[in-house]
TORPA-4810 file (N, C-alpha, C, O; in nm, 3 decimals):
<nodes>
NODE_1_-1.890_-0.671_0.003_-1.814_-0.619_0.114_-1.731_-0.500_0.065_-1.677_-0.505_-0.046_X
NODE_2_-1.718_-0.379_0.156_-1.631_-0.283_0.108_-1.476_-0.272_0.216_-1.476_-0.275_0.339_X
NODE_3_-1.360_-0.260_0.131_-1.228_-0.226_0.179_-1.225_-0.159_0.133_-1.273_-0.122_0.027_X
NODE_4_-1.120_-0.099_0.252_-1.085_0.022_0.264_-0.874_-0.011_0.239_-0.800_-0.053_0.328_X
NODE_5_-0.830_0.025_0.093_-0.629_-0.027_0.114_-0.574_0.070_0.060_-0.628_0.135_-0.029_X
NODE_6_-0.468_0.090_0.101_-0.336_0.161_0.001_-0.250_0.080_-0.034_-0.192_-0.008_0.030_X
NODE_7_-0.241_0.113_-0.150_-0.094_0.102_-0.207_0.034_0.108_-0.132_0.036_0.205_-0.056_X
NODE_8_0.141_0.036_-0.130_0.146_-0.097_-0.228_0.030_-0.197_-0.195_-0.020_-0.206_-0.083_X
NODE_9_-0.001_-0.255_-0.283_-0.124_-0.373_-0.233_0.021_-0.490_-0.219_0.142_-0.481_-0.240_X
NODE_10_-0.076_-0.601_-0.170_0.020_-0.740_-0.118_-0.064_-0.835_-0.201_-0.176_-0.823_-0.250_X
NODE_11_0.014_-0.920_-0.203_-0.094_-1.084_-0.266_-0.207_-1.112_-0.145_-0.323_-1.146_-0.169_X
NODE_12_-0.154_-1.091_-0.013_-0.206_-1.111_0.093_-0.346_-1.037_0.090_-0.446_-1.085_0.144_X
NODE_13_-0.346_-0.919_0.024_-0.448_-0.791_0.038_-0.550_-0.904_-0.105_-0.662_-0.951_-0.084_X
NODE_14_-0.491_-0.917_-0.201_-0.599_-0.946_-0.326_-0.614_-1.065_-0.262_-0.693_-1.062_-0.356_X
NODE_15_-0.621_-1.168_-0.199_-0.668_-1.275_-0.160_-0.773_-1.260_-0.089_-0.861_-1.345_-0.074_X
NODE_16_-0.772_-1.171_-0.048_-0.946_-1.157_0.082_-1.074_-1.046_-0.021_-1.190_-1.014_0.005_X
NODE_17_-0.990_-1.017_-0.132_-1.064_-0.918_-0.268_-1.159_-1.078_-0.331_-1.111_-1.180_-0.379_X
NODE_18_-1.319_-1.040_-0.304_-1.419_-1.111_-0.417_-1.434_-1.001_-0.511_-1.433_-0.879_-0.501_X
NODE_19_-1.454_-1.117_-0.644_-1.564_-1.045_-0.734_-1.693_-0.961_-0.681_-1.786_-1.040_-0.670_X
NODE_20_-1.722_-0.859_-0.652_-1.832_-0.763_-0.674_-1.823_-0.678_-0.503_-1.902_-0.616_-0.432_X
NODE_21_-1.682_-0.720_-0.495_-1.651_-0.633_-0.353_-1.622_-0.488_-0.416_-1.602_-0.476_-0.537_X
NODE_22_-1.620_-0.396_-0.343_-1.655_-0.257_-0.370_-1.520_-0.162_-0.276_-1.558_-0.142_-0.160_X
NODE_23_-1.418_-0.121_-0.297_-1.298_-0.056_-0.241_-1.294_0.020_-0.264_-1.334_0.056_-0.374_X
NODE_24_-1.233_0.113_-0.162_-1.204_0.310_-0.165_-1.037_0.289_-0.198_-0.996_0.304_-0.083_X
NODE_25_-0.952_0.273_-0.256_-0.807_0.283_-0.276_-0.751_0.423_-0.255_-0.773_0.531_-0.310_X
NODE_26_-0.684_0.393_-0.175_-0.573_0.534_-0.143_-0.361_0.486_-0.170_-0.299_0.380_-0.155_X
NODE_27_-0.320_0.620_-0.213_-0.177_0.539_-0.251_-0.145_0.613_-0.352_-0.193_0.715_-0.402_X
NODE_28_-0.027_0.523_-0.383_0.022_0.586_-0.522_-0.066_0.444_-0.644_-0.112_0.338_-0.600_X
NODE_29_-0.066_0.472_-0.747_-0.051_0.430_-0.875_-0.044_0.490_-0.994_-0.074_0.609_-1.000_X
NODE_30_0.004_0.405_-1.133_0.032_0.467_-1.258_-0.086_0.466_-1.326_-0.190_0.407_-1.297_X
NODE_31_-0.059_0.548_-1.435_-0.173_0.551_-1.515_-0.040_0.548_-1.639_0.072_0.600_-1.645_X
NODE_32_-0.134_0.444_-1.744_-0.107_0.411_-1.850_-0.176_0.326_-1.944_-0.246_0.231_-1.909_X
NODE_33_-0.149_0.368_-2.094_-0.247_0.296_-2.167_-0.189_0.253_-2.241_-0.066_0.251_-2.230_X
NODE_34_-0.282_0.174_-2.398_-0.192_0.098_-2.468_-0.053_0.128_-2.522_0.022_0.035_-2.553_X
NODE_35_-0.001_0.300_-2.537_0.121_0.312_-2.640_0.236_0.311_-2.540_0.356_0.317_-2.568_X
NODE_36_0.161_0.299_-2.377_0.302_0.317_-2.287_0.336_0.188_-2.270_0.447_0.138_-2.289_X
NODE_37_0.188_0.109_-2.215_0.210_-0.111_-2.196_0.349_-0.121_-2.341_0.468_-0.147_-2.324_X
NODE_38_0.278_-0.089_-2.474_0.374_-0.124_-2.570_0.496_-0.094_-2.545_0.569_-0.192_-2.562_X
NODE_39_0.556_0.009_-2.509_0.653_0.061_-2.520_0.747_-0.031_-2.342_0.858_-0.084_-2.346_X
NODE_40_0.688_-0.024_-2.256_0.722_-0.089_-2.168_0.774_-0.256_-2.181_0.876_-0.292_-2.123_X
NODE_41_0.693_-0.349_-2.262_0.662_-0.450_-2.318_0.790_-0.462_-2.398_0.871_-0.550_-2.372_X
NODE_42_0.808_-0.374_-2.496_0.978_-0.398_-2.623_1.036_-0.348_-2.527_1.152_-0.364_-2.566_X
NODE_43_1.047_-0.285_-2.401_1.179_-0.265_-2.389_1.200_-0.388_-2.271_1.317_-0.394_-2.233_X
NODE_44_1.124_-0.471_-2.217_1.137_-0.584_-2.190_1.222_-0.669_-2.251_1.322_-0.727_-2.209_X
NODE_45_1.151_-0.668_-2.391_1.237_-0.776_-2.475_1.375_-0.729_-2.504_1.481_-0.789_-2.490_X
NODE_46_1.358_-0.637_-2.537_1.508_-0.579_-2.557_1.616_-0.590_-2.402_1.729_-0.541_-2.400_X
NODE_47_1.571_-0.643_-2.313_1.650_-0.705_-2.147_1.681_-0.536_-2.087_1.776_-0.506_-2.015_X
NODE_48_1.574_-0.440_-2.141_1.585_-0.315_-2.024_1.507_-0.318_-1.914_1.407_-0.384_-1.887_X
NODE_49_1.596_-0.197_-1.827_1.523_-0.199_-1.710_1.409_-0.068_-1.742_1.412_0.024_-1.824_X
NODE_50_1.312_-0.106_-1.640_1.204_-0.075_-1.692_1.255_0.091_-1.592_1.340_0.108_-1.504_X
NODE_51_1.138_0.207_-1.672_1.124_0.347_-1.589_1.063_0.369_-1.475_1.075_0.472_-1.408_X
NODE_52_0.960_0.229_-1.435_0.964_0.294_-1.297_0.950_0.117_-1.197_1.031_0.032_-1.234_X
NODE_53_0.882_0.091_-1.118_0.892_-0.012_-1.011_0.725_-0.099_-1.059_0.617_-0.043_-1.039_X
NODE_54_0.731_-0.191_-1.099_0.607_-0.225_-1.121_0.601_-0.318_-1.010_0.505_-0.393_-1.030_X
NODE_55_0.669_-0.351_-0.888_0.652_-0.487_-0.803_0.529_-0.378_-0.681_0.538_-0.271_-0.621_X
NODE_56_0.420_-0.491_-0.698_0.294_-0.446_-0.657_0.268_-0.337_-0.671_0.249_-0.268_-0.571_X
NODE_57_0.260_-0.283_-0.797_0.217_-0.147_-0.848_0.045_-0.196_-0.916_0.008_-0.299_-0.972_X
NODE_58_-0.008_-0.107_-0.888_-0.183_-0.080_-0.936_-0.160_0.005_-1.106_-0.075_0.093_-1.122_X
NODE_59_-0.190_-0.011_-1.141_-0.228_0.050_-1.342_-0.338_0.072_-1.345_-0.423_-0.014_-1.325_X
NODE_60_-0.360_0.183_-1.369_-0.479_0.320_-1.402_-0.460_0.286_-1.570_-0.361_0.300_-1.642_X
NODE_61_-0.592_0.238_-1.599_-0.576_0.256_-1.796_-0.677_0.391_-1.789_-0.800_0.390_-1.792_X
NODE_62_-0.609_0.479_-1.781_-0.642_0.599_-1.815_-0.542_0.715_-1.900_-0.421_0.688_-1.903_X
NODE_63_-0.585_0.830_-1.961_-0.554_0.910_-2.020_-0.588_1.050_-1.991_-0.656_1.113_-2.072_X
NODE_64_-0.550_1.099_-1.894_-0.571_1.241_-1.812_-0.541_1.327_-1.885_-0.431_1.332_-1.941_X
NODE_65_-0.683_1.462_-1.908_-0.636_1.607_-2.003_-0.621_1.647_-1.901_-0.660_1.605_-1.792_X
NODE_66_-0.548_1.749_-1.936_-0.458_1.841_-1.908_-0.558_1.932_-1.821_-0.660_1.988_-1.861_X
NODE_67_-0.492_1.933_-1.667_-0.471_2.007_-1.581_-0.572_2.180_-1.579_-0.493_2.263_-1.623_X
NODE_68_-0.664_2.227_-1.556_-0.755_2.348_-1.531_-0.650_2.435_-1.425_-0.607_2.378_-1.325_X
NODE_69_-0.623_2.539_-1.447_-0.528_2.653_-1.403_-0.563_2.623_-1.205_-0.673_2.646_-1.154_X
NODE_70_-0.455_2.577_-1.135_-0.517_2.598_-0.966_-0.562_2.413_-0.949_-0.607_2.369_-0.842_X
NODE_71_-0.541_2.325_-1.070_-0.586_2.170_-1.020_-0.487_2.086_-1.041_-0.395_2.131_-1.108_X
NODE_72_-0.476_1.957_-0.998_-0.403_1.898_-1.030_-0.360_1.761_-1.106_-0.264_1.685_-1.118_X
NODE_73_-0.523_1.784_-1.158_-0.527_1.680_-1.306_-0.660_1.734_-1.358_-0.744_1.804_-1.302_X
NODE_74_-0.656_1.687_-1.464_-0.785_1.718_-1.541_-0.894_1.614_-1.549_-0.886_1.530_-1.460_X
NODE_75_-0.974_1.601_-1.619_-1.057_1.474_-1.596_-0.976_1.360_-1.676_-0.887_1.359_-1.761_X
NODE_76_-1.065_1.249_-1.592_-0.919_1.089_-1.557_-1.006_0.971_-1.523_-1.004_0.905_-1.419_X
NODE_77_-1.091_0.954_-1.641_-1.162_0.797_-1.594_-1.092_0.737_-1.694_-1.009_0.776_-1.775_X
NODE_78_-1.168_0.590_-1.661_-1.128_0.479_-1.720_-1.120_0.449_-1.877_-1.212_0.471_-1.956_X
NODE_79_-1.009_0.402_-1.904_-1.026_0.392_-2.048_-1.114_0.184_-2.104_-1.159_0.124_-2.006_X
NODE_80_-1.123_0.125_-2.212_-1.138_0.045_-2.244_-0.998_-0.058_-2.232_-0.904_-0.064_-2.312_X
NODE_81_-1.017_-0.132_-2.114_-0.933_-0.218_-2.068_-0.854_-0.358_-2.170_-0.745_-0.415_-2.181_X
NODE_82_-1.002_-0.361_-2.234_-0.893_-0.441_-2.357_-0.769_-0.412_-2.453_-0.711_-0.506_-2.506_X
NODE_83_-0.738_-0.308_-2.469_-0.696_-0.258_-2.533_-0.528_-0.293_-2.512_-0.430_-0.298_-2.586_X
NODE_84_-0.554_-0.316_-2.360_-0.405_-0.368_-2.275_-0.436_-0.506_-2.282_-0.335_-0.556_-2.233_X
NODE_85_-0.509_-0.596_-2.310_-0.491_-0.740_-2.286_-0.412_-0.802_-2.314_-0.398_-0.914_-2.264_X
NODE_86_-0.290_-0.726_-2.455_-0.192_-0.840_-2.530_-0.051_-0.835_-2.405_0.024_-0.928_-2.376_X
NODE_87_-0.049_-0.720_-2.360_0.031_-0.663_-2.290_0.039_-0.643_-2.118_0.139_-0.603_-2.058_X
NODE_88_-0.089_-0.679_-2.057_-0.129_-0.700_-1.905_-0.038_-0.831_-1.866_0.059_-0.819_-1.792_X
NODE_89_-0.077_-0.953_-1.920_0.008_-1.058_-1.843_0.175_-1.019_-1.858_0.225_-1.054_-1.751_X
NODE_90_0.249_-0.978_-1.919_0.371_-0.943_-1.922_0.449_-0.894_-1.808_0.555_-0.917_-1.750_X
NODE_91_0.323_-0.795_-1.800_0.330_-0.706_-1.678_0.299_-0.737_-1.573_0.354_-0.692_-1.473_X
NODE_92_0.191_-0.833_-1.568_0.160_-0.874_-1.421_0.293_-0.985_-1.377_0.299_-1.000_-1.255_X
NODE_93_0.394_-1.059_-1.455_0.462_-1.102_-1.423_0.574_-0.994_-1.376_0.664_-1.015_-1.295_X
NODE_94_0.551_-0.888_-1.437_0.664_-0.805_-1.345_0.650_-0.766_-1.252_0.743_-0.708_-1.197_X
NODE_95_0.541_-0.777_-1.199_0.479_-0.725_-1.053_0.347_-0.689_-1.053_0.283_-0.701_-0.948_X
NODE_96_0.289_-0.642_-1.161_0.157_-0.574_-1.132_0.090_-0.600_-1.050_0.136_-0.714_-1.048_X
NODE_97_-0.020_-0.604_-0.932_-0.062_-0.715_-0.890_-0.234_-0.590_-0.912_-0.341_-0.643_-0.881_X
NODE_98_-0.236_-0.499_-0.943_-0.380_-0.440_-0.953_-0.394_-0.364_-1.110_-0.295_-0.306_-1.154_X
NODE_99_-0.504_-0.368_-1.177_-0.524_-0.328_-1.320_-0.628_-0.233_-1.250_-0.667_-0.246_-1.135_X
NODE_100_-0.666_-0.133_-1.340_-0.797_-0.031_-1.279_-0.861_0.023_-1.491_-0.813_0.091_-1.581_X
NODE_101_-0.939_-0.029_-1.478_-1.028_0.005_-1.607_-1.144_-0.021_-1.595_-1.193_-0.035_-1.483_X
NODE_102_-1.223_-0.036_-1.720_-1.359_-0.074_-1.789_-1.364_-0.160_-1.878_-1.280_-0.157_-1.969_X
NODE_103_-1.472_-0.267_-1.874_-1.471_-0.310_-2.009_-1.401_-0.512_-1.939_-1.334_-0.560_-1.848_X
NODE_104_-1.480_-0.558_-2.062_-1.396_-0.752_-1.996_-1.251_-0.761_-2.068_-1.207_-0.711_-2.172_X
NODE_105_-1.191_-0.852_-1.963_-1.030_-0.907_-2.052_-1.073_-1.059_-2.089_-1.156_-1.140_-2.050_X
NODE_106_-0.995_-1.054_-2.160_-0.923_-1.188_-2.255_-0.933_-1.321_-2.128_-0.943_-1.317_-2.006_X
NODE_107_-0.924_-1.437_-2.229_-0.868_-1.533_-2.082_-0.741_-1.596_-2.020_-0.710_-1.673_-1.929_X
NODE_108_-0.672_-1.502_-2.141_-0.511_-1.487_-2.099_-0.467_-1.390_-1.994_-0.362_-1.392_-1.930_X
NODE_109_-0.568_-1.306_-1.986_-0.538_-1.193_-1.878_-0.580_-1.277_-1.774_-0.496_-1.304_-1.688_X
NODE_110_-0.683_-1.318_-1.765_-0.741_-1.385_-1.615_-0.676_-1.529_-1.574_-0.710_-1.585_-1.470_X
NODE_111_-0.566_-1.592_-1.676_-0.512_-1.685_-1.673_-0.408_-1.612_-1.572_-0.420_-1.648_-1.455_X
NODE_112_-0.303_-1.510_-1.601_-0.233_-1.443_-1.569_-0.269_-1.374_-1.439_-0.174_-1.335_-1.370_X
NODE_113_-0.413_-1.351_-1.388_-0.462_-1.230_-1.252_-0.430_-1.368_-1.156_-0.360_-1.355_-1.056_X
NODE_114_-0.484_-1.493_-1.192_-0.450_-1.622_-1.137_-0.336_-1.671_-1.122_-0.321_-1.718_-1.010_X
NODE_115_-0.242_-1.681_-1.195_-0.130_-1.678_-1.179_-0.095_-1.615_-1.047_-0.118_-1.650_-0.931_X
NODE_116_-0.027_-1.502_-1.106_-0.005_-1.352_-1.040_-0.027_-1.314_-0.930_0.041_-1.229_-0.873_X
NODE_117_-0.154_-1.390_-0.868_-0.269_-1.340_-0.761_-0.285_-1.208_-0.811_-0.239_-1.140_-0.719_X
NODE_118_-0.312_-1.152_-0.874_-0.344_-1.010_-0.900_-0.486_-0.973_-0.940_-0.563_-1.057_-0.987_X
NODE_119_-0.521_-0.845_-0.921_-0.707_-0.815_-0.942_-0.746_-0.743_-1.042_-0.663_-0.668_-1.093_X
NODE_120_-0.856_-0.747_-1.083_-0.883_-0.614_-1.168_-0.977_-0.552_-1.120_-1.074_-0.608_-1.069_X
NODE_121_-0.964_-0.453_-1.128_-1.099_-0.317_-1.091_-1.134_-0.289_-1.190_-1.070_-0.311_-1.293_X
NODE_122_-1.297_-0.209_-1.180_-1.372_-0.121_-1.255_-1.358_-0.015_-1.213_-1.339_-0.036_-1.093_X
NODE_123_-1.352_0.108_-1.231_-1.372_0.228_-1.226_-1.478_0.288_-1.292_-1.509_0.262_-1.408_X
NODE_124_-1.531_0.363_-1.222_-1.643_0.444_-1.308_-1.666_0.552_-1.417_-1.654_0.673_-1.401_X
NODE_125_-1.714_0.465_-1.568_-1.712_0.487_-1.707_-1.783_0.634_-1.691_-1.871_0.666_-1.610_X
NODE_126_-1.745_0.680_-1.751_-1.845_0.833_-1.777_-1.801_0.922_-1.664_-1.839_1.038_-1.672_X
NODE_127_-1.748_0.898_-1.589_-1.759_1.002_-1.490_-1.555_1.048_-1.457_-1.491_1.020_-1.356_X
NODE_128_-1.514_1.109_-1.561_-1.401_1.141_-1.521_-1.350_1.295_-1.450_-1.238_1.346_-1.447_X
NODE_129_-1.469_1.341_-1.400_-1.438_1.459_-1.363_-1.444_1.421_-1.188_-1.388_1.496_-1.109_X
NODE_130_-1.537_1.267_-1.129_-1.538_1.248_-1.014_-1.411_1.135_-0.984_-1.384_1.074_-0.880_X
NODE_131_-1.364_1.134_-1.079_-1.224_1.001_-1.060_-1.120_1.130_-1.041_-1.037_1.141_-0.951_X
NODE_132_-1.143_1.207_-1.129_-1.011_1.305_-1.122_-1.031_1.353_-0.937_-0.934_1.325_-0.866_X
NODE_133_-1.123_1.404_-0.885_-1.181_1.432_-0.771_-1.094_1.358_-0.638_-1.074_1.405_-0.526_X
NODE_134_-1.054_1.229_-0.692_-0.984_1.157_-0.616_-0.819_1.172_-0.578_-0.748_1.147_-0.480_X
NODE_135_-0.805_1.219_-0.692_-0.661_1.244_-0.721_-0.564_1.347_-0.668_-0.590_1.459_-0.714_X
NODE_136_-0.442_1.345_-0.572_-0.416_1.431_-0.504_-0.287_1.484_-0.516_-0.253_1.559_-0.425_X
NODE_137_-0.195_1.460_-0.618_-0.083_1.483_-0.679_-0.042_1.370_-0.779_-0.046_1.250_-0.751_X
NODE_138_-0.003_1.421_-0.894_-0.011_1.381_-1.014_0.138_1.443_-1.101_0.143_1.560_-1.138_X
NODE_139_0.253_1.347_-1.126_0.393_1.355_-1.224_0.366_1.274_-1.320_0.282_1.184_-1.321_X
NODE_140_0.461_1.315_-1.423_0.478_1.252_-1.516_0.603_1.168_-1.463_0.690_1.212_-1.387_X
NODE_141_0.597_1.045_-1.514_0.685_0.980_-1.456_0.806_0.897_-1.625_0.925_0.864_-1.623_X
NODE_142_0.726_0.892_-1.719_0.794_0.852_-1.833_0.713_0.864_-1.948_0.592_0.887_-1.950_X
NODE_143_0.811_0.841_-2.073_0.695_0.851_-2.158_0.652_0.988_-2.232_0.566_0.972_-2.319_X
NODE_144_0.706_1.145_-2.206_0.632_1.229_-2.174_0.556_1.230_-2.321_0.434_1.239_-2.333_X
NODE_145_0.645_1.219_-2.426_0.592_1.261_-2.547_0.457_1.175_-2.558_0.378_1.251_-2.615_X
NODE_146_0.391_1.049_-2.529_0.298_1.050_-2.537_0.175_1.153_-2.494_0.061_1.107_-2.495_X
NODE_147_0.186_1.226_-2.474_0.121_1.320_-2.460_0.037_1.298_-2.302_0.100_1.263_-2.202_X
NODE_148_-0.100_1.322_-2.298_-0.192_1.193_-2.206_-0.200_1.098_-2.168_-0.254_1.046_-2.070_X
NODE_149_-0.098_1.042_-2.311_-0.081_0.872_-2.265_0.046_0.841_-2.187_0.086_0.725_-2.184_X
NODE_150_0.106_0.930_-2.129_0.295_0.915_-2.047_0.182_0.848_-1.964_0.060_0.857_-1.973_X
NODE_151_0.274_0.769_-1.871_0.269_0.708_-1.804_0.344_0.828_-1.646_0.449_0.892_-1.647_X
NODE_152_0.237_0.817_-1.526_0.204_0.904_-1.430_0.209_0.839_-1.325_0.183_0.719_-1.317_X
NODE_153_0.252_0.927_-1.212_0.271_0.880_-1.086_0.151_0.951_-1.068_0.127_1.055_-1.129_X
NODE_154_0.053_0.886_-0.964_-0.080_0.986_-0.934_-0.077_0.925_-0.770_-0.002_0.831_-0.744_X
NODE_155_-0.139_0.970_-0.691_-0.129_0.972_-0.532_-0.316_1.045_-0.542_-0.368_1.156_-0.550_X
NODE_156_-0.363_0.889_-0.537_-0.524_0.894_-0.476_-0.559_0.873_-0.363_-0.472_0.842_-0.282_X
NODE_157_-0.667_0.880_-0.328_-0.745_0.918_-0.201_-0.887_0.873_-0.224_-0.965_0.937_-0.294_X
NODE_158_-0.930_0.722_-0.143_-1.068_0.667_-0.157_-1.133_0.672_-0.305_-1.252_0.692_-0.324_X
NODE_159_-1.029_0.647_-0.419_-1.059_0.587_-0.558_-1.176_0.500_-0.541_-1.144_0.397_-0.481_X
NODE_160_-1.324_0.506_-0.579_-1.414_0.415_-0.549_-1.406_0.323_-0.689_-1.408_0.356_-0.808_X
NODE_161_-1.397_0.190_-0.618_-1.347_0.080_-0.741_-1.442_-0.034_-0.710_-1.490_-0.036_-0.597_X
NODE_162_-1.478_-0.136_-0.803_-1.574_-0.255_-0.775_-1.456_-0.343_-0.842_-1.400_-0.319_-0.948_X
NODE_163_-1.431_-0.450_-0.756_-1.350_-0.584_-0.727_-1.470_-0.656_-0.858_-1.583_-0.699_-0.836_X
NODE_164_-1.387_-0.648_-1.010_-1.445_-0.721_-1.156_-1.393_-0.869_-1.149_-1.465_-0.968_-1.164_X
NODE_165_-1.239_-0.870_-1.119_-1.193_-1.013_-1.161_-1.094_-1.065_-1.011_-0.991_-0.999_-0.999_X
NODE_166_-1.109_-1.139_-0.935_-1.083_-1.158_-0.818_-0.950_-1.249_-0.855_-0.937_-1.314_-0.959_X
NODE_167_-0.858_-1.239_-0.752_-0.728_-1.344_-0.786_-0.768_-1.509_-0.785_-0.688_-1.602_-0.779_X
NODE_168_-0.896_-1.517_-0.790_-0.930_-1.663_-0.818_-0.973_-1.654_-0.940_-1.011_-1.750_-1.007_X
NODE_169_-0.971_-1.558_-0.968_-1.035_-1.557_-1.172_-1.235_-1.565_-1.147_-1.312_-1.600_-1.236_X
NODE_170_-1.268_-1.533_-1.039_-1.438_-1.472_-1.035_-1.447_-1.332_-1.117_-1.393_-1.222_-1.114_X
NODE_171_-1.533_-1.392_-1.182_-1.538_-1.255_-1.288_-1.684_-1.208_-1.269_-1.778_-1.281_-1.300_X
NODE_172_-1.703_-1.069_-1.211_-1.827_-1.030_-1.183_-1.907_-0.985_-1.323_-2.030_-0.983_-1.313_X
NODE_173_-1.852_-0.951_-1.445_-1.927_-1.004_-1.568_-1.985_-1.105_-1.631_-2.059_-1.078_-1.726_X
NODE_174_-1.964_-1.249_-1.591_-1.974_-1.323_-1.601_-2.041_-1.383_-1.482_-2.059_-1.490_-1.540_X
NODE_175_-2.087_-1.402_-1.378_-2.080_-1.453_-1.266_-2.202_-1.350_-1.247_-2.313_-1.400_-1.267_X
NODE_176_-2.200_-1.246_-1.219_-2.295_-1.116_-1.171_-2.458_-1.169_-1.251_-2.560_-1.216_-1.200_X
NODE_177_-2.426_-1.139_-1.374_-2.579_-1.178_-1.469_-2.617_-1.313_-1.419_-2.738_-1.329_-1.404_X
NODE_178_-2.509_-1.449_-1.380_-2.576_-1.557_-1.361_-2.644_-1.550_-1.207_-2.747_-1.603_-1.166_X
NODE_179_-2.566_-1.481_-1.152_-2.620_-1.511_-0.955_-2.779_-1.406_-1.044_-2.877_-1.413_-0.970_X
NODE_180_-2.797_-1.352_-1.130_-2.875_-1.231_-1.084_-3.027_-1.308_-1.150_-3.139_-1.317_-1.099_X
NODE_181_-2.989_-1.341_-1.241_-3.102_-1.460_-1.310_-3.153_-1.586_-1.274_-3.262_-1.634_-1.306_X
NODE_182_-3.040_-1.648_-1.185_-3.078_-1.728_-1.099_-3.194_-1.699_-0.983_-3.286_-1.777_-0.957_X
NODE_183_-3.173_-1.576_-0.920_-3.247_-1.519_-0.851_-3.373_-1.463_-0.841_-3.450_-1.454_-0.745_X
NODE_184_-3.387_-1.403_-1.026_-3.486_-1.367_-1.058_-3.618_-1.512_-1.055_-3.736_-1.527_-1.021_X
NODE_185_-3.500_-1.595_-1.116_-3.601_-1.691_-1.172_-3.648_-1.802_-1.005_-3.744_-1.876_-1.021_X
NODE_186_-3.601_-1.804_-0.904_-3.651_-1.840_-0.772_-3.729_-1.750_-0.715_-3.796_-1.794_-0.622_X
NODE_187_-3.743_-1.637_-0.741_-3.837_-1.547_-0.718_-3.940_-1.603_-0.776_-4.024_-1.660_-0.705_X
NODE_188_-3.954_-1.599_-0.913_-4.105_-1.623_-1.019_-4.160_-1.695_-0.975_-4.276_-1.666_-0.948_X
NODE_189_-4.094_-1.878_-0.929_-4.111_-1.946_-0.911_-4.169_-2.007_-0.763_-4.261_-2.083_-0.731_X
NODE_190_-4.078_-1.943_-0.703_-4.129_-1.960_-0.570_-4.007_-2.046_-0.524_-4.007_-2.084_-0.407_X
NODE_191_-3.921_-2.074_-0.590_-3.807_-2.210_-0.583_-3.694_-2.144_-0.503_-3.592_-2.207_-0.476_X
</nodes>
């Protein structure tokens, strides 16, 4: 099934989200990767308030170059989603309720999307010049010295995303190959 949501998402919104549902996202969300989660994460512990609003905020694990003279991001796909796994549930207790990457999490993360009610998306690997495409104003919002990796206010427009880990913990990596082999093999069979 395909939805069509903006940002802010609701628990209400990821509850009607399956594994291998297919969404155009429009809205604001951040983009950030592992050195900003870290840095967000200690200053948790340390009892700060955080730089920007994570209550039902979406996370872009991406790393955007720099801006072509007349645009307003440069190319902006998905980075390798594990990379945030030590650091996703932390966050999803602070609000996160949407992740946007590539790649499988941990089963502490999906312990946590369950928790949380919160989802994860795929975004499409290889293609960061049609993710950037989406993107319709783009700040730095903290962080700057990470370079690519600050953490960004971005304001998208029909982000095409596939619903990976559903707030019931359906994981279309897991789940996808079995419905698909199952199928094959009632075909062969005739069953």
């Amino acid at each position: 099934m395909q939805h069509r949501l903006t940002t802010p998402l609701t628990s209400e919104q990821t509850k009607q989200l399956k594994s291998g549902d297919t969404v155009l996202l429009s809205g604001v969300i951040y983009t950030a990767r592992d050195a900003a989660h870290k840095r967000l994460c200690e200053a948790l512990e340390r009892g700060e308030s955080l730089p920007l609003n994570l209550q039902n905020a979406v996370i872009y694990y991406a790393g955007p170059t720099p801006a072509r003279p007349g645009e307003v991001i440069g190319s902006c796909g998905p980075t390798t989603s594990g990379r945030m796994d030590a650091y996703a549930p932390t966050l999803m207790h602070q609000g996160v309720i949407g992740m946007i990457g590539k790649g499988a999490r941990n089963a502490e993360v999906v312990k946590a999307i369950k928790a949380c009610g919160a989802v994860y998306f795929a975004a499409i690997g290889g293609a960061g010049a049609v993710m950037a495409s989406c993107v319709k104003e783009a700040e730095v919002v903290c962080y700057d010295d990470l370079g690519s990796e600050a953490v960004r206010r971005l304001v998208v427009e029909n982000m095409p995303l596939t619903v990976i880990i559903d707030s019931e913990g359906r994981n279309l990596y897991t789940d996808g190959p079995a419905q698909y082999l199952a199928a094959c093999t009632e075909e062969e069979t005739g069953l």
